[in-house]
N, C-alpha and C positions, 0 to 999 in steps of 0.2 A: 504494500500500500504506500509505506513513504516513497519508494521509488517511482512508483506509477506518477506522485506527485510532483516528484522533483522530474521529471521528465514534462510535465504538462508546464512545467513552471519556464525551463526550459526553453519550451518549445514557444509558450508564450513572450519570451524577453525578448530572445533572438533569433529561435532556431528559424522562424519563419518568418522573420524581416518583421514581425509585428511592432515592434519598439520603433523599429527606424521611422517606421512609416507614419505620415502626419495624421491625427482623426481629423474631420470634417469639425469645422466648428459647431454645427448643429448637436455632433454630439458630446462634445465636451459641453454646451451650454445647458444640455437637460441634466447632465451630472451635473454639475460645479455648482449650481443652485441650491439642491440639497445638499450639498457636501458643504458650503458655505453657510449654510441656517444652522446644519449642525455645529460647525465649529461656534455660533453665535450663541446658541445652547449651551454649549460645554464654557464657554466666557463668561455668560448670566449664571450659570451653577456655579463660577467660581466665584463671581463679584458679589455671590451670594453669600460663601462660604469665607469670605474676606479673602482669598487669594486672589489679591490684585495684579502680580506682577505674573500670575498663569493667564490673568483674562489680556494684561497687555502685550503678553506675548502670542496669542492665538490671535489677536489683531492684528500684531506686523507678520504674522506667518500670512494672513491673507491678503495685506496688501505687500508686501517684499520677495515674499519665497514661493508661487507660484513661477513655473516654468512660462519659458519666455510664448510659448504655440499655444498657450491658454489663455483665454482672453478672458477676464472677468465681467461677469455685466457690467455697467455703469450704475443700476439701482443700489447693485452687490457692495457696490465700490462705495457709493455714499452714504449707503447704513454702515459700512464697515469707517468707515472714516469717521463720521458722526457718535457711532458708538463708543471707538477710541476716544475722542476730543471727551466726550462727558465723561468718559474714565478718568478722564486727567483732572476733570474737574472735581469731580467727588473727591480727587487725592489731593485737590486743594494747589495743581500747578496750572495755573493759570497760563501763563507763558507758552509751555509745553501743548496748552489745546489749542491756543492758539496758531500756533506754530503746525498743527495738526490741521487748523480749519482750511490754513492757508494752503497746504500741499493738497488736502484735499481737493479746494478749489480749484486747484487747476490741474489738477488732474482729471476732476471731471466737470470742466468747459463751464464752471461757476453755476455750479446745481441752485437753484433756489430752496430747495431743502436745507442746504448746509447753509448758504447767505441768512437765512432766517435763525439755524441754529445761533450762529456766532453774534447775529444781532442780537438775540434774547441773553447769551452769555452777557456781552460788552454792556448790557444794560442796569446788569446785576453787578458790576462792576462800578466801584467808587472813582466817580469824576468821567466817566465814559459814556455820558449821554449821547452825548453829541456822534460820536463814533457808532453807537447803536442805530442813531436817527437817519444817518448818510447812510450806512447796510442797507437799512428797510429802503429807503430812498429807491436804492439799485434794485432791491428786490422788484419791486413797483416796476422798474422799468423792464427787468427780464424777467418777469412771469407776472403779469398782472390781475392774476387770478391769485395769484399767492400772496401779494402785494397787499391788495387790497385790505383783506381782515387786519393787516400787521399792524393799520392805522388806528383800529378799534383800542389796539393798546394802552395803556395805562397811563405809560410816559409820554403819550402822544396828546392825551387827553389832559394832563396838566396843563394850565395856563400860565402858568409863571415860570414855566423853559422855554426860550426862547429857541427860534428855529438855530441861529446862527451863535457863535460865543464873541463874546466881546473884546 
């Protein structure tokens, strides 16, 4: 039996050009979906379990250490970015999400998902009004469906911040 295995295993790597050979993207994309929720699973089970530095590393294994012939969705790519960035924020590095939001963004061609995420961060932030208010600004103009509720907000709705600082 182990041989019978080690022969299929085998024949799977190399014996029959199968490794060499590219899959079609259609089918790496219906894997790599669930294989990607799972690894987001196993991240939530640990940010549960307070291993934070298992959940930030199953994050850069999905955005860093996939092979170069696999192409990750762009949705994949902005829950996995966004979910990092908040990692960092519950660990209280501010800097480091940001710095997260930012690679995110252009890697994926300024998602308005994440533009909104890092506006709501930058708001919650001491003295970053203004920096929140410009995001949403941008949101507004590249997805204006998305855009739009961000106005209903809170800080948008005080009257005694002024649009521009002095």
């Amino acid at each position: 039996m182990r041989f019978s295995l080690l022969v299929l295993a085998f024949l799977c790597m190399d014996g029959w050009g199968l490794a060499k050979s590219k899959p079609s993207s259609y089918r790496i994309s219906t894997r790599i979906v669930p294989f990607i929720n799972n690894l987001h699973a196993r991240a939530r089970t640990a940010i549960r379990q307070k291993n934070y530095n298992v959940a930030s590393e199953i994050y850069k294994s999905i955005l860093y250490r996939f092979p170069e012939h696999v192409e990750v969705p762009r949705k994949m790519l902005e829950d996995t970015y966004l979910l990092m960035a908040l990692q960092h924020q519950r660990e209280k590095r501010i800097e480091d999400a940001r710095i997260t939001f930012k690679e995110g963004l252009k890697r994926t061609s300024l998602s308005s998902k994440l533009l909104t995420a890092l506006a709501l961060m930058e708001s919650k932030q001491e003295g970053r009004i203004y920096c929140a208010r410009s995001i949403v600004k941008g949101v507004k103009k590249c997805d204006p469906e998305r855009g739009v509720p961000l106005f209903k907000w809170k800080i948008f709705s005080d009257g005694d911040v002024p649009d521009e600082p002095e």
